[in-house]
PyMOL CGO cylinders between C-alpha atoms (Angstrom):
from pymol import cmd
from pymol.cgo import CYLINDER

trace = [
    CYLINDER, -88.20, 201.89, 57.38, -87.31, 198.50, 58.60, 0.3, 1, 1, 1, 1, 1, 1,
    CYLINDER, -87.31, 198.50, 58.60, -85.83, 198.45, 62.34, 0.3, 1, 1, 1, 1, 1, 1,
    CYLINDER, -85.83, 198.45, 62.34, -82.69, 197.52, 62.89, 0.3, 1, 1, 1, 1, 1, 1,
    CYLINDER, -82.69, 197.52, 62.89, -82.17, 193.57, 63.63, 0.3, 1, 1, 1, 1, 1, 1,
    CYLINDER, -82.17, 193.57, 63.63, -80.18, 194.68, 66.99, 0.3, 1, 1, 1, 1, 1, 1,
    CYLINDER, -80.18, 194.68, 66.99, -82.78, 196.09, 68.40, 0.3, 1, 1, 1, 1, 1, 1,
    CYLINDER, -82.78, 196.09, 68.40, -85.06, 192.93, 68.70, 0.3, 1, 1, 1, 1, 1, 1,
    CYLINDER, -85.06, 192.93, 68.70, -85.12, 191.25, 71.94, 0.3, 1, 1, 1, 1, 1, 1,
    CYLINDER, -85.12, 191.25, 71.94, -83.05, 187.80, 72.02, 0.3, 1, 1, 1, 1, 1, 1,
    CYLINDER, -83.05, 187.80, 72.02, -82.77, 185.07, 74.10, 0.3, 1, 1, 1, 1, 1, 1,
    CYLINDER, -82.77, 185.07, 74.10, -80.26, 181.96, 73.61, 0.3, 1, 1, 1, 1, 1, 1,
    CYLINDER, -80.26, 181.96, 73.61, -81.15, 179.01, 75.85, 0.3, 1, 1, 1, 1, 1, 1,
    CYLINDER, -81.15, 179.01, 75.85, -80.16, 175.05, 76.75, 0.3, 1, 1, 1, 1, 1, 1,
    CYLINDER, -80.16, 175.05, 76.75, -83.02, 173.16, 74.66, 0.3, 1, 1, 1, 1, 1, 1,
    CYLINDER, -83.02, 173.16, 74.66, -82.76, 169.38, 76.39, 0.3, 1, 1, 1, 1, 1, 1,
    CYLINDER, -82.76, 169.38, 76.39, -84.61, 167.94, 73.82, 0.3, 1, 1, 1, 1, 1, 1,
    CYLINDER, -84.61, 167.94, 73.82, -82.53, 168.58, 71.01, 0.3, 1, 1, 1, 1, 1, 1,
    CYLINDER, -82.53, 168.58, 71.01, -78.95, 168.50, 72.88, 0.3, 1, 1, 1, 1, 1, 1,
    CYLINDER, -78.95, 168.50, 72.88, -78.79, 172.34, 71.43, 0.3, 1, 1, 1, 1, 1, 1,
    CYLINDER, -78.79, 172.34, 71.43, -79.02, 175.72, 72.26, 0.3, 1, 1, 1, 1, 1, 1,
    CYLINDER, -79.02, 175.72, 72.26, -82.13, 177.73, 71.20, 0.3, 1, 1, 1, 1, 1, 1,
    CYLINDER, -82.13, 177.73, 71.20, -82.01, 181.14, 69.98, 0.3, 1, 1, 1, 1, 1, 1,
    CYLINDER, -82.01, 181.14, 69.98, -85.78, 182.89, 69.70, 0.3, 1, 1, 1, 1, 1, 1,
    CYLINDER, -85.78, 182.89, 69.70, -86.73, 186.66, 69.17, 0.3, 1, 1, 1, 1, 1, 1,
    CYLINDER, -86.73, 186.66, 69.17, -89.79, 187.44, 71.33, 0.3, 1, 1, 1, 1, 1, 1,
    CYLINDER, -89.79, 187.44, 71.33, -91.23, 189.91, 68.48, 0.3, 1, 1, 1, 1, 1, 1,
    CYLINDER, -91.23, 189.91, 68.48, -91.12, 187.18, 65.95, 0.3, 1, 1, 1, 1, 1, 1,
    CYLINDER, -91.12, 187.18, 65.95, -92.47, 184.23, 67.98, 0.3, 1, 1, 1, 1, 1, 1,
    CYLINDER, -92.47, 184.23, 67.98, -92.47, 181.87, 65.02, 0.3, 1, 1, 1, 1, 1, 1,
    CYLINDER, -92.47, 181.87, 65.02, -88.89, 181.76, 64.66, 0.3, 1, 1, 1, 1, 1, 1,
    CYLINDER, -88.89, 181.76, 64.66, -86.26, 179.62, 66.69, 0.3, 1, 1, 1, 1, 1, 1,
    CYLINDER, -86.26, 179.62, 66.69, -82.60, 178.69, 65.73, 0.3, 1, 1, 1, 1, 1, 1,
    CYLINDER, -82.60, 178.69, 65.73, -80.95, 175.38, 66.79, 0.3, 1, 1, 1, 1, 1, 1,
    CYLINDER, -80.95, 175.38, 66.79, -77.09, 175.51, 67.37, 0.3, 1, 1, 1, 1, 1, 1,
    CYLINDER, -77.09, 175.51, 67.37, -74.15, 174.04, 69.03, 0.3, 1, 1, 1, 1, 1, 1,
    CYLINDER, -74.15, 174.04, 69.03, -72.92, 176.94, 71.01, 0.3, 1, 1, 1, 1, 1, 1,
    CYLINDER, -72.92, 176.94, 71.01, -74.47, 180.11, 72.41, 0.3, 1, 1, 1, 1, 1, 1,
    CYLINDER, -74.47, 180.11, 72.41, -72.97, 182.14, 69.97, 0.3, 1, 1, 1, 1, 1, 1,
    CYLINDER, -72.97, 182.14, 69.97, -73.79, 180.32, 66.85, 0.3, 1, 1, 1, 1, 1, 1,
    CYLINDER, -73.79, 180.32, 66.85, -77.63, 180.13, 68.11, 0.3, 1, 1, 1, 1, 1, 1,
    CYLINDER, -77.63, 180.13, 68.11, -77.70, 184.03, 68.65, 0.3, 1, 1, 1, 1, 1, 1,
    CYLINDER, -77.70, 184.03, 68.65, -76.00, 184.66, 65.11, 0.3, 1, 1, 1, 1, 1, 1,
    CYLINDER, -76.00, 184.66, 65.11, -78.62, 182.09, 63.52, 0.3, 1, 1, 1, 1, 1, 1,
    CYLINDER, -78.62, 182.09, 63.52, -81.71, 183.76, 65.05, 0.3, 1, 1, 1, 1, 1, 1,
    CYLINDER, -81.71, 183.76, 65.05, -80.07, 187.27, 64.05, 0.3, 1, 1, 1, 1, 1, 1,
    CYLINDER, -80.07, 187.27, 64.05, -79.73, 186.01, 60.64, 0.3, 1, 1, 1, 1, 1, 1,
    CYLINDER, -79.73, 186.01, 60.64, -83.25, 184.44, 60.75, 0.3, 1, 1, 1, 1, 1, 1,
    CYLINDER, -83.25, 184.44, 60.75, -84.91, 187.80, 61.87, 0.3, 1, 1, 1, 1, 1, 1,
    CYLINDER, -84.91, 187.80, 61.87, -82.90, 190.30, 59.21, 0.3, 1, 1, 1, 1, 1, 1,
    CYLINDER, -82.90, 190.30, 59.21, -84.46, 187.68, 56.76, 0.3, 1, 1, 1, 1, 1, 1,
    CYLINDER, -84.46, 187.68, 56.76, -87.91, 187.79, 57.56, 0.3, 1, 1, 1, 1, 1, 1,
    CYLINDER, -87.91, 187.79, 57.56, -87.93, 191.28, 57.99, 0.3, 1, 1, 1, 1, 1, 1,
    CYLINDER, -87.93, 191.28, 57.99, -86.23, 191.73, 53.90, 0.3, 1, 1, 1, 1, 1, 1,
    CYLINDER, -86.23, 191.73, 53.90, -89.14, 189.72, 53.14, 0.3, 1, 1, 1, 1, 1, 1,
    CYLINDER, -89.14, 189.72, 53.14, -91.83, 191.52, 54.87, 0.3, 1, 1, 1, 1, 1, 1,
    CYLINDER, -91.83, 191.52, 54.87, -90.98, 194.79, 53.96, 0.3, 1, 1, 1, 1, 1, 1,
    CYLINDER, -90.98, 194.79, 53.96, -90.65, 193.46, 50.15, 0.3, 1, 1, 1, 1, 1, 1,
    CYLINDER, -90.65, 193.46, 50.15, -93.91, 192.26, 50.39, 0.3, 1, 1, 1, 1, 1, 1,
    CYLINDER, -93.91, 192.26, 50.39, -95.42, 195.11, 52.16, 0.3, 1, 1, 1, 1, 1, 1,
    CYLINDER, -95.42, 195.11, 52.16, -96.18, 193.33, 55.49, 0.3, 1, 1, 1, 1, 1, 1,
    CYLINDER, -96.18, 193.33, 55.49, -96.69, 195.24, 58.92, 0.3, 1, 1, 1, 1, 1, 1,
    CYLINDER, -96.69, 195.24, 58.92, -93.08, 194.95, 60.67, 0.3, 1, 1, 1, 1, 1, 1,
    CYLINDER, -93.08, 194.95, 60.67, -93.10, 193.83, 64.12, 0.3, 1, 1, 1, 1, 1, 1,
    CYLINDER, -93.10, 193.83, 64.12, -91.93, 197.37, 66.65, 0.3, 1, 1, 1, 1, 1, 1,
    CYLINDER, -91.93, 197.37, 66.65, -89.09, 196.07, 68.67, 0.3, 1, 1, 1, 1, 1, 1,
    CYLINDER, -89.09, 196.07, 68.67, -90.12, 196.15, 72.41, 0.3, 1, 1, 1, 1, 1, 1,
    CYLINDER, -90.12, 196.15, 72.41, -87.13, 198.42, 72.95, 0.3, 1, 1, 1, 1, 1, 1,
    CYLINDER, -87.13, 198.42, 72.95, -88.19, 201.35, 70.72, 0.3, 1, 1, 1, 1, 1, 1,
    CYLINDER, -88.19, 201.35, 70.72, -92.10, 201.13, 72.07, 0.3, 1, 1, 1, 1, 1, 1,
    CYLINDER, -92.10, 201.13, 72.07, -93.40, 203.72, 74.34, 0.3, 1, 1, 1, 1, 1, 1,
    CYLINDER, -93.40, 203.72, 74.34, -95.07, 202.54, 77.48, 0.3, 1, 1, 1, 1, 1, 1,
    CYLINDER, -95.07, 202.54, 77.48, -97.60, 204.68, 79.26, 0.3, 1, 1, 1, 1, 1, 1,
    CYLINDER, -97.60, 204.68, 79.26, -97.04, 202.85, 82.61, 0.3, 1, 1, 1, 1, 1, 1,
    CYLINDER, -97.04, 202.85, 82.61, -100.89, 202.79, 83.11, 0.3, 1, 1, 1, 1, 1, 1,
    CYLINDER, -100.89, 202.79, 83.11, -102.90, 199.10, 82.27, 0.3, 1, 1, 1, 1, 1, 1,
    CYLINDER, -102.90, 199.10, 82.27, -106.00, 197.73, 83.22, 0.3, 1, 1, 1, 1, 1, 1,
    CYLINDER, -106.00, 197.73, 83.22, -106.55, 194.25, 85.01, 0.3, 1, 1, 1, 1, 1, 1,
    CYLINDER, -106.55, 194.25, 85.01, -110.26, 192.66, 85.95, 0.3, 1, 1, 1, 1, 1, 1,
    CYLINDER, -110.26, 192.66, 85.95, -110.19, 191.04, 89.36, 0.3, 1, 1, 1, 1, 1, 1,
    CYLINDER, -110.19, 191.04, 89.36, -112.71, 189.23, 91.26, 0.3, 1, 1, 1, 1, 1, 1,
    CYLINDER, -112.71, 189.23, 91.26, -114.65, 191.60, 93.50, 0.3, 1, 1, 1, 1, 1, 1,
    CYLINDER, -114.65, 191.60, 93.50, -113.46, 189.44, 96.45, 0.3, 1, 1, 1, 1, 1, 1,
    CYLINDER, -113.46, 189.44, 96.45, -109.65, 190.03, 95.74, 0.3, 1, 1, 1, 1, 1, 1,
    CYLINDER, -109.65, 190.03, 95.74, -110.08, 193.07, 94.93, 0.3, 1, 1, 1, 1, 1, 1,
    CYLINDER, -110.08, 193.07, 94.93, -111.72, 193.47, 98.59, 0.3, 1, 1, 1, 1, 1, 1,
    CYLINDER, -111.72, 193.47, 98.59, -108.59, 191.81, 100.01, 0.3, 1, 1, 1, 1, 1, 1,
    CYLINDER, -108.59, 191.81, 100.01, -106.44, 193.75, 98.23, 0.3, 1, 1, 1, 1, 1, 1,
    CYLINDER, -106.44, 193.75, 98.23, -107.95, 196.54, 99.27, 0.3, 1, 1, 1, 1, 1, 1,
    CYLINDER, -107.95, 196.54, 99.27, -107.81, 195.87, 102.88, 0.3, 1, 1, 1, 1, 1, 1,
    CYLINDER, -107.81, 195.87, 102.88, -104.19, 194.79, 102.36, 0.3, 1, 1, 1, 1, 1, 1,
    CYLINDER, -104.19, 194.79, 102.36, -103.42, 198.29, 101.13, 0.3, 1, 1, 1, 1, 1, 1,
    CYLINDER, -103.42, 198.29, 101.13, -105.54, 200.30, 104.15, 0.3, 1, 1, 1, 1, 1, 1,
    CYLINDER, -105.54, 200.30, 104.15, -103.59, 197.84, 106.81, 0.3, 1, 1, 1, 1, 1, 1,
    CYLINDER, -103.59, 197.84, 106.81, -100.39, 199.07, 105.67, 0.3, 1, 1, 1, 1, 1, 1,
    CYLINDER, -100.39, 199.07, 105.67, -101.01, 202.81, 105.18, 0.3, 1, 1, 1, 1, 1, 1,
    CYLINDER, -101.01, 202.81, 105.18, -100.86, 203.10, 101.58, 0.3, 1, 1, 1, 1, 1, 1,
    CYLINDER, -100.86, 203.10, 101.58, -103.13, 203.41, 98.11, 0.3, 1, 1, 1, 1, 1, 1,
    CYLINDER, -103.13, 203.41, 98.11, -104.20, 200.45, 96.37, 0.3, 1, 1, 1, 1, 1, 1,
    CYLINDER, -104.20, 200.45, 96.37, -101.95, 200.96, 93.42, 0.3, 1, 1, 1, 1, 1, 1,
    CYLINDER, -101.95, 200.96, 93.42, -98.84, 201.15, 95.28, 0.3, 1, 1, 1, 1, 1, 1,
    CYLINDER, -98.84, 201.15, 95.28, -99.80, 198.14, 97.00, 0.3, 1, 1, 1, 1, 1, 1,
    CYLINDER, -99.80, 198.14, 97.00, -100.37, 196.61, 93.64, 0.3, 1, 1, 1, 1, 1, 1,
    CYLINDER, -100.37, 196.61, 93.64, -97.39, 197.87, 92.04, 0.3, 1, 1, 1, 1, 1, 1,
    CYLINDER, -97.39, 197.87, 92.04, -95.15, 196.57, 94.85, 0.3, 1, 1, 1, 1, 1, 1,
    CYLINDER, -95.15, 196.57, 94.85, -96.26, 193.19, 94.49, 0.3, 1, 1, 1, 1, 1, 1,
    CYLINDER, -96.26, 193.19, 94.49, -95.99, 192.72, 90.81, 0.3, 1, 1, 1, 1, 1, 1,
    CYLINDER, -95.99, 192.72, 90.81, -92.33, 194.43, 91.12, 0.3, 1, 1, 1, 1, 1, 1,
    CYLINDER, -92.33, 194.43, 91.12, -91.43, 191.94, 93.41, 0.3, 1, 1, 1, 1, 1, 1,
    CYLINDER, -91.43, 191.94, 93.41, -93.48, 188.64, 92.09, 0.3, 1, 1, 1, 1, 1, 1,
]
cmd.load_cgo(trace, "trace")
């Protein structure tokens, strides 16, 4: 079943280069619309995306998920250098709590 165009993530932006705004979809990387107003940009990169995905599922292509209808465990893994992870560490035990909420804090605030 192919997902519904809406529930792709969209952004419309300024683009300086071309005196336009810029419409992209983050699950289809490869495509980008050029238009005059904000509007016009999302509807193009709307249009662009129901496209593509008439023409994957026609030729039997993997569809893109749209990051809105993924599950998320909440859990990932990250490699560190044994010395941050030391100062992390000691960062967490100075201010009374674990390592992950330490963690968790900063990247929710970064």
């Amino acid at each position: 079943m192919i997902p519904a165009v809406e529930h792709y993530t969209y952004r419309v932006e300024w683009y300086e280069p071309d005196g336009e705004f810029l419409g992209t979809c983050t699950e289809f990387p490869g495509l980008s619309w050029l238009a005059d107003t904000q509007a016009a940009a999302l509807d193009g990169i709307r249009t662009a995306v129901a496209e593509t995905l008439a023409d994957m599922a026609e030729t039997g292509e993997r569809i893109p998920e749209p990051l809105s209808e993924r599950r998320y465990s909440g859990k990932f893994q990250v490699r560190i250098t044994p010395t941050l992870h030391r100062k992390l560490a000691r960062a967490a035990a100075e201010e009374g709590v674990s390592l992950n909420a330490l963690v968790s804090e900063r990247l929710a605030s970064a």
